[in-house]
N, CA, C and O atoms as CSV, one atom per row, in Angstrom:
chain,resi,resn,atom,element,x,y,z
A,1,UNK,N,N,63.594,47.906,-59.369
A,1,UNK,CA,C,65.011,47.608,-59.273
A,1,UNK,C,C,65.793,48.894,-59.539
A,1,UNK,O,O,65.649,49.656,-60.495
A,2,UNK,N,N,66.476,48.976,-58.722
A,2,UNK,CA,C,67.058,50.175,-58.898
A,2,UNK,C,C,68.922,50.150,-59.784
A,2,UNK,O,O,69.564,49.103,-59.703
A,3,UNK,N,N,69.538,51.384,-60.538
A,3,UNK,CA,C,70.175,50.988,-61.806
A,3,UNK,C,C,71.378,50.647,-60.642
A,3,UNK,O,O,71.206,50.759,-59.429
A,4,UNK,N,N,72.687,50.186,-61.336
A,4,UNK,CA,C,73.548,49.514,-60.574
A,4,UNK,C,C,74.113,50.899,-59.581
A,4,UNK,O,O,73.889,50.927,-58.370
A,5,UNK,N,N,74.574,51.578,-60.022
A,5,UNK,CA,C,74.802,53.143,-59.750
A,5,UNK,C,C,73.647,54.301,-60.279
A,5,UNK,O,O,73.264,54.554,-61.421
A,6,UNK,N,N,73.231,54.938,-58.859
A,6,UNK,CA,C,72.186,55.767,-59.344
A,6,UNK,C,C,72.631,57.264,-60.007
A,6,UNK,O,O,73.618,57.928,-59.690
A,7,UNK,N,N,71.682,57.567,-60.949
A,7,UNK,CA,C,71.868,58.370,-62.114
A,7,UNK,C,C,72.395,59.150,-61.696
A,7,UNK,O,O,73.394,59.554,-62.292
A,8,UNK,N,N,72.038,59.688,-60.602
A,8,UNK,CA,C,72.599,61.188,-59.966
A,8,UNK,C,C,74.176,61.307,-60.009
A,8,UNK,O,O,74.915,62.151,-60.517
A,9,UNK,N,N,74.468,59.924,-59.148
A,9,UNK,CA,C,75.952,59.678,-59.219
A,9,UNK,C,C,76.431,59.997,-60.699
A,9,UNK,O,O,77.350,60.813,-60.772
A,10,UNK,N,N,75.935,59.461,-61.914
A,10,UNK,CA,C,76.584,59.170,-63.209
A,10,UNK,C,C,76.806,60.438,-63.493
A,10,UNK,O,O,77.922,60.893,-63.747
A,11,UNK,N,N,75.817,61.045,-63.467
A,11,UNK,CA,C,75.484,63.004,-63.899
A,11,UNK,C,C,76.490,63.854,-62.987
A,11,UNK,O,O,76.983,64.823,-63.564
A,12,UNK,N,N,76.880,63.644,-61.629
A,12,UNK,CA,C,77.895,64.523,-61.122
A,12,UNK,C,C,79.049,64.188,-60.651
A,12,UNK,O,O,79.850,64.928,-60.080
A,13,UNK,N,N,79.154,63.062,-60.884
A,13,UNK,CA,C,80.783,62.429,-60.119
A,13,UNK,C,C,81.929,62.735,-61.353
A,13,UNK,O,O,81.789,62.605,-62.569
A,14,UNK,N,N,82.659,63.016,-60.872
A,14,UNK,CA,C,83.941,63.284,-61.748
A,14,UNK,C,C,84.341,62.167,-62.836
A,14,UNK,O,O,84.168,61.089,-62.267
A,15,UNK,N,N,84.608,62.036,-63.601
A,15,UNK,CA,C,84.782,60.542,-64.405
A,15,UNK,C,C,85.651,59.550,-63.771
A,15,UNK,O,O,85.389,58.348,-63.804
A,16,UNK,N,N,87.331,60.346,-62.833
A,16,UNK,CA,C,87.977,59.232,-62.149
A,16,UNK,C,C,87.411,58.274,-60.965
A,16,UNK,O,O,87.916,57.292,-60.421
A,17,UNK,N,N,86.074,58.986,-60.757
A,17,UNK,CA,C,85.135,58.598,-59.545
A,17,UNK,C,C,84.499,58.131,-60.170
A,17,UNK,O,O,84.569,57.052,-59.582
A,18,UNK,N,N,83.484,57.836,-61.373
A,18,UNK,CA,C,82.738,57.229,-61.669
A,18,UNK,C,C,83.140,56.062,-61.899
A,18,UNK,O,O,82.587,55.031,-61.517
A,19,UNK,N,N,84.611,56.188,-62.852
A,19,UNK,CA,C,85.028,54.349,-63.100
A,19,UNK,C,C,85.564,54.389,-61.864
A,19,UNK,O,O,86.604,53.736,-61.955
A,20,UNK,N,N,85.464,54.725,-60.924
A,20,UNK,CA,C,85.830,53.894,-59.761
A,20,UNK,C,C,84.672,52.982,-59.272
A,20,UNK,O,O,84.857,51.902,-58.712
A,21,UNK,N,N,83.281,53.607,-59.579
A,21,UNK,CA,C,82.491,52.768,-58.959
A,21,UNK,C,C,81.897,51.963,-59.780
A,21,UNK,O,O,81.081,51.070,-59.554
A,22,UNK,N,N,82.510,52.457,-61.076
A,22,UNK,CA,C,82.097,51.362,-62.030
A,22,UNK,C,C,82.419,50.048,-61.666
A,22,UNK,O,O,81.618,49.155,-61.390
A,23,UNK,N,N,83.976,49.969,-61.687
A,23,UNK,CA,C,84.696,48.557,-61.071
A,23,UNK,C,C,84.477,48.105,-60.140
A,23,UNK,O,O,84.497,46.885,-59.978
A,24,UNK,N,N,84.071,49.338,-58.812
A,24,UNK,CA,C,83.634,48.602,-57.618
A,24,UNK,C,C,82.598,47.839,-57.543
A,24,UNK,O,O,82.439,46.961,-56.695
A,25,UNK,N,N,81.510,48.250,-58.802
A,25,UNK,CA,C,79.921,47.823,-59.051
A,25,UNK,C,C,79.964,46.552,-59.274
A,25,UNK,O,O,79.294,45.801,-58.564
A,26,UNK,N,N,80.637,46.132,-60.145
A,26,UNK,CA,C,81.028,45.409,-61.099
A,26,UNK,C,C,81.309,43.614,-60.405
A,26,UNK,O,O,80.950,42.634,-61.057
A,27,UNK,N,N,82.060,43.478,-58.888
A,27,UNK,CA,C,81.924,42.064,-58.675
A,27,UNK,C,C,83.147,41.756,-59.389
A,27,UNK,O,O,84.134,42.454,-59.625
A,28,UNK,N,N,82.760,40.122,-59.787
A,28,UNK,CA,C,83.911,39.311,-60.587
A,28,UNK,C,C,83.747,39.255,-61.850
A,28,UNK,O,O,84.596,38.654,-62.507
A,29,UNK,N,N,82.727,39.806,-62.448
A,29,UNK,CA,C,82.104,39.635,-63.720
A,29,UNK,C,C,82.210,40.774,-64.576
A,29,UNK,O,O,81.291,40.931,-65.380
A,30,UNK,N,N,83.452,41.866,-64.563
A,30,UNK,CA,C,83.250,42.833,-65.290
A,30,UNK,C,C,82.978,42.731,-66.320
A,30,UNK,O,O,83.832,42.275,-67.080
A,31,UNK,N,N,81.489,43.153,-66.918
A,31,UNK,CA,C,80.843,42.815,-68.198
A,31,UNK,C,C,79.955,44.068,-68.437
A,31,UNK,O,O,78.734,44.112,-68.280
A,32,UNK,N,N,80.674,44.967,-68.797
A,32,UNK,CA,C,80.115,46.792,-69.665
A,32,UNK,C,C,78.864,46.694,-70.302
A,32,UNK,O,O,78.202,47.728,-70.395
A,33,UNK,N,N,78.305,45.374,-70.874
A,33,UNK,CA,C,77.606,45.360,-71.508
A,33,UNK,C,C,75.622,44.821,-70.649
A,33,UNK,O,O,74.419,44.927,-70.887
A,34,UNK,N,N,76.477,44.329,-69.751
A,34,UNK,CA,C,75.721,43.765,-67.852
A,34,UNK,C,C,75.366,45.286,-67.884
A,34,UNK,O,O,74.365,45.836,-68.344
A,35,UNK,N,N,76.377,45.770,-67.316
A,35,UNK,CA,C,76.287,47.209,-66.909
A,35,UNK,C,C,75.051,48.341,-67.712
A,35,UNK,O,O,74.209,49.089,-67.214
A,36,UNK,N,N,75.341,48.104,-68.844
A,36,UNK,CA,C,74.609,48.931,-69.319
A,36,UNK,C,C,73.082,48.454,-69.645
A,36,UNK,O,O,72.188,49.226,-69.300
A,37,UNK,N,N,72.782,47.421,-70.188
A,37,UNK,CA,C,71.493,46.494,-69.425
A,37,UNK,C,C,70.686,46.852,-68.908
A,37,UNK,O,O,69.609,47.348,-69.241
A,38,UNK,N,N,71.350,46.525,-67.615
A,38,UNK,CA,C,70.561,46.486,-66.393
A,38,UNK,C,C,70.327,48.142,-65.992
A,38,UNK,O,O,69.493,48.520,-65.169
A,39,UNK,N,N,71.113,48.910,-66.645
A,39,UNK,CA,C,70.534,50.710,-66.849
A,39,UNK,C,C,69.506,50.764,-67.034
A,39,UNK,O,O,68.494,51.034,-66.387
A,40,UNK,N,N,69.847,50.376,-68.391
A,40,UNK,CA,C,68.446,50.540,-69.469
A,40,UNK,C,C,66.904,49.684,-68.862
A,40,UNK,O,O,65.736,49.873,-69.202
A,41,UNK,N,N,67.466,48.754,-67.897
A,41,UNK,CA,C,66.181,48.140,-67.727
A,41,UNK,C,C,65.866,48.242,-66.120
A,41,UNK,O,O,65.398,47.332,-65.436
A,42,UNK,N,N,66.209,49.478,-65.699
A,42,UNK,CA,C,66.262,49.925,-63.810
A,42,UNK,C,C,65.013,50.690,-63.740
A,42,UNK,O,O,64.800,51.307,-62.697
A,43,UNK,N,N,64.040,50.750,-64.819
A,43,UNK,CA,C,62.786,51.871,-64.435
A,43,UNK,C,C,61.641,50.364,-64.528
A,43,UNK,O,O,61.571,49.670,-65.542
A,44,UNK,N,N,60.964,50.141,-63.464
A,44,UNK,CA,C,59.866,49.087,-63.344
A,44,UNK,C,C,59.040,49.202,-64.070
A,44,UNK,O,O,59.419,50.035,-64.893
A,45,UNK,N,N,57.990,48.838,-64.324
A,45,UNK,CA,C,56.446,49.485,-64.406
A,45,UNK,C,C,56.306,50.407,-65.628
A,45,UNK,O,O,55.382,51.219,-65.581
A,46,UNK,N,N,57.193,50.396,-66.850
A,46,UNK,CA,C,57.273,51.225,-67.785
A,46,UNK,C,C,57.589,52.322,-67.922
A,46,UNK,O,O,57.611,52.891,-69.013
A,47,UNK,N,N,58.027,53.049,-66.372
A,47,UNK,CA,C,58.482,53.981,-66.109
A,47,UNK,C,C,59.340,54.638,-67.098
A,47,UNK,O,O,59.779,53.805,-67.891
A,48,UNK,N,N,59.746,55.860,-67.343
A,48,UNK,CA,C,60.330,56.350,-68.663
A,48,UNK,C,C,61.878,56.166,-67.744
A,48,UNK,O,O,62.196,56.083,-66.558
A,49,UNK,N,N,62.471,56.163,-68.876
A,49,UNK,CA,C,63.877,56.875,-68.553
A,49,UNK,C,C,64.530,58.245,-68.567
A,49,UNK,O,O,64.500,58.873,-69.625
A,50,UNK,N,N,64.983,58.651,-67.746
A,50,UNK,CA,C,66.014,60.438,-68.028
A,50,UNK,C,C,65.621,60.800,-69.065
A,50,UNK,O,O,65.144,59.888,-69.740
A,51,UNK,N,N,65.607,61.836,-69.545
A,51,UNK,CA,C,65.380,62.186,-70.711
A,51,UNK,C,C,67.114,62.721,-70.665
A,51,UNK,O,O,67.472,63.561,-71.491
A,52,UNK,N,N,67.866,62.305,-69.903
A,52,UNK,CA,C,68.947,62.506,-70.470
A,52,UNK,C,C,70.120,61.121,-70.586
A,52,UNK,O,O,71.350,61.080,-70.567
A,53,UNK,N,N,69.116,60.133,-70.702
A,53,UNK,CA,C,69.543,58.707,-70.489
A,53,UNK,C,C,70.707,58.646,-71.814
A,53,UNK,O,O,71.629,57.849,-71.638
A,54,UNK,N,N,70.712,59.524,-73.255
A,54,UNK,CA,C,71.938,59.186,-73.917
A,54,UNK,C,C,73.133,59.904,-73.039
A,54,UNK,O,O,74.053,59.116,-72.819
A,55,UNK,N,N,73.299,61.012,-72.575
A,55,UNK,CA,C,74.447,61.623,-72.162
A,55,UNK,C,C,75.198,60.856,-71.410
A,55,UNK,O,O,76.412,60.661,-71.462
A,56,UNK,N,N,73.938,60.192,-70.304
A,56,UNK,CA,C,74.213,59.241,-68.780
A,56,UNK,C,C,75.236,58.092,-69.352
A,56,UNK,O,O,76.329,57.811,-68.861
A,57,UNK,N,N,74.575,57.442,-70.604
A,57,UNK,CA,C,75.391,56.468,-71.425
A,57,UNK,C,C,76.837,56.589,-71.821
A,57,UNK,O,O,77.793,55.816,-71.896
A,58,UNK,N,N,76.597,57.989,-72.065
A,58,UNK,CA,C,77.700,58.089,-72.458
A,58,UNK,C,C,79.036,58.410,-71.564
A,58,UNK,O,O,80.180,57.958,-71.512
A,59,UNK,N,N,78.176,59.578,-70.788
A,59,UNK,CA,C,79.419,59.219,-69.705
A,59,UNK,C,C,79.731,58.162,-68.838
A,59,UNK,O,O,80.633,58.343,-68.020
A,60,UNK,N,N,79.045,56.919,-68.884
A,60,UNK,CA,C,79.789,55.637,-68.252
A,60,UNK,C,C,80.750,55.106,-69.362
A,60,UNK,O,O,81.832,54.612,-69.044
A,61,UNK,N,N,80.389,55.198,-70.552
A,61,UNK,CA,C,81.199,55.051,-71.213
A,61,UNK,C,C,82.677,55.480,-71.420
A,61,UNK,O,O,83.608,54.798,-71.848
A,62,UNK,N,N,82.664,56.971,-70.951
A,62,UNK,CA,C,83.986,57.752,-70.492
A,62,UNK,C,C,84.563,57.273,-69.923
A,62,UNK,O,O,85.707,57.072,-70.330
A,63,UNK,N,N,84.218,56.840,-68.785
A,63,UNK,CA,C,84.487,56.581,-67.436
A,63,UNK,C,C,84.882,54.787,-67.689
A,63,UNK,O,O,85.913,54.281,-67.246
A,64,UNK,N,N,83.961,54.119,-68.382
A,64,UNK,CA,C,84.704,53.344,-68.345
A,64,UNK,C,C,86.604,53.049,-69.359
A,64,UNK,O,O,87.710,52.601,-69.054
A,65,UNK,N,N,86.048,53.544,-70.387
A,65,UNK,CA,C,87.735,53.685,-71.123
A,65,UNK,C,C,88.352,54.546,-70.192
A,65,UNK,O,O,89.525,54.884,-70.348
């Protein structure tokens, strides 16, 4: 399963672009906490995460406030 927005996006899009696709991601159910979830749980098979998976966090977090 792949994360709602892929990492790459999170790591280089500008922050006014990122919450843009945050909201666009998002449906009728804006729920930050969905969002971040389904991040954390987008690698199958035990696959690791980023090793820069806190920063990634954090800048959706930017982006979303």
């Amino acid at each position: 399963m792949a994360p709602p927005i892929p990492f790459e996006d999170i790591r280089n899009l500008p922050l006014p672009d990122l919450a843009l696709r945050l909201l666009n991601g998002m449906g009728d159910s804006p729920n930050f906490n969905n969002l971040i979830q389904g991040i954390r749980n987008s690698n199958p098979y035990g696959e690791p995460l980023p090793s820069d998976i806190g920063a990634l966090l954090g800048r959706l977090s930017d982006a979303w406030s």
